[in-house]
C-alpha positions, 0 to 999 in steps of 0.5 A, a space after each residue: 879315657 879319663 879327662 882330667 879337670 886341669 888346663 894343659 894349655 888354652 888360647 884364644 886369638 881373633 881376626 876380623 873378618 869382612 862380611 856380614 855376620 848373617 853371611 856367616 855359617 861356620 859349621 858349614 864351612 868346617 864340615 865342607 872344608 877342602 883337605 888342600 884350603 885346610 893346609 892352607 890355614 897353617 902351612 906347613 903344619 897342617 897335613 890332613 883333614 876330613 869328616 866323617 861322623 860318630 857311630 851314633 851319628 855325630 858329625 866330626 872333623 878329623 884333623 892331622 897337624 903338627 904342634 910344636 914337635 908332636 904329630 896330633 891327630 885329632 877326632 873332634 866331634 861336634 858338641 854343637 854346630 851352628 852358623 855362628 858357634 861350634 864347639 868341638 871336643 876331642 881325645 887327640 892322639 898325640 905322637 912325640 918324639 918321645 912316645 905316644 900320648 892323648 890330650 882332650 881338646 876343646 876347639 871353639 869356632 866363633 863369630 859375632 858382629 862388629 857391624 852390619 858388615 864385618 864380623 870378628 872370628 875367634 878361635 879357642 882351643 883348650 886342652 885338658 891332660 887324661 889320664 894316659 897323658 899323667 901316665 905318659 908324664 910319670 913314665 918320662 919323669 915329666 912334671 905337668 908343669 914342665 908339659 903344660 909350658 911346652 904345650 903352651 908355648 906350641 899351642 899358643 903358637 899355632 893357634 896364633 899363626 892359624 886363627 886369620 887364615 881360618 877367618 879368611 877362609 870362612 869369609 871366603 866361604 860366606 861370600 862365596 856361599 852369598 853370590 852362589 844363593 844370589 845367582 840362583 833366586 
């Protein structure tokens, strides 16, 4: 599958978060995340999620959600995975209602400190078109302009409604994950 080198859409969005950036480990949040909390991080287009890893042992999440009017299943393996930076890749199955198609999406999970107690969280998704997906548009008689609004429009939608309920949930695992450590010292 070639990716192409071309922006198909990009967001960024942030959320402050009421913990300390020390309390924080996003990759243990994301690899240990409940199906049900994940469907609570963007109702109701989040349906499934879960983990597993690459044969050669890279972790990946495995999430389903609808974005816009497509069904996108994608297989994001960890490109890096730390407490406060994860950079997650995947080819993502996409099911329109016209057809079938894959994008190439980079999710970037981040946190950085605003003070000693609260942090900002931002979450990054950027897709890139493949190959499959310029046939995809060439068979429907697309331009990629047309596909790169429509995905932005939808993209950018979804990661706005998602990017606070994803920083509270992280901080509720932090602070969860803090007083379970503080109960057993």
């Amino acid at each position: 599958m070639k990716i192409i080198d071309a922006i198909l859409s990009q967001s960024a969005y942030t959320a402050d978060m009421d913990v300390p950036l020390e309390q924080v480990d996003i990759a243990d949040w994301l690899f240990n995340l409940p199906e049900a909390e994940y469907q609570r991080c963007c109702p109701p287009d989040h349906i499934a999620a879960g983990t597993t890893v690459t044969d050669d042992g890279r972790r990946m999440s495995i999430n389903v959600e609808m974005i816009g009017s497509a069904l996108v299943v994608q297989h994001y393996v960890a490109e890096e995975a730390g407490k406060t930076y994860c950079r997650m890749n995947s080819i993502s199955d996409v099911f329109a209602p016209n057809g079938r198609s894959q994008v190439n999406v980079v999710w970037e999970l981040i946190a950085e400190a605003i003070d000693e107690k609260t942090c900002r969280y931002t979450n990054r998704v950027t897709a890139h078109p493949t190959d499959a997906f310029m046939a995809f548009l060439r068979e429907h008689n697309v331009s990629f302009d047309e596909a790169a609004a429509a995905r932005q429009a939808a993209g950018g939608d979804h990661n706005h409604r998602e990017t606070p309920l994803f920083a509270a949930s992280i901080a509720r695992h932090a602070k969860l994950t803090a007083k379970r450590a503080a109960a057993a010292a």
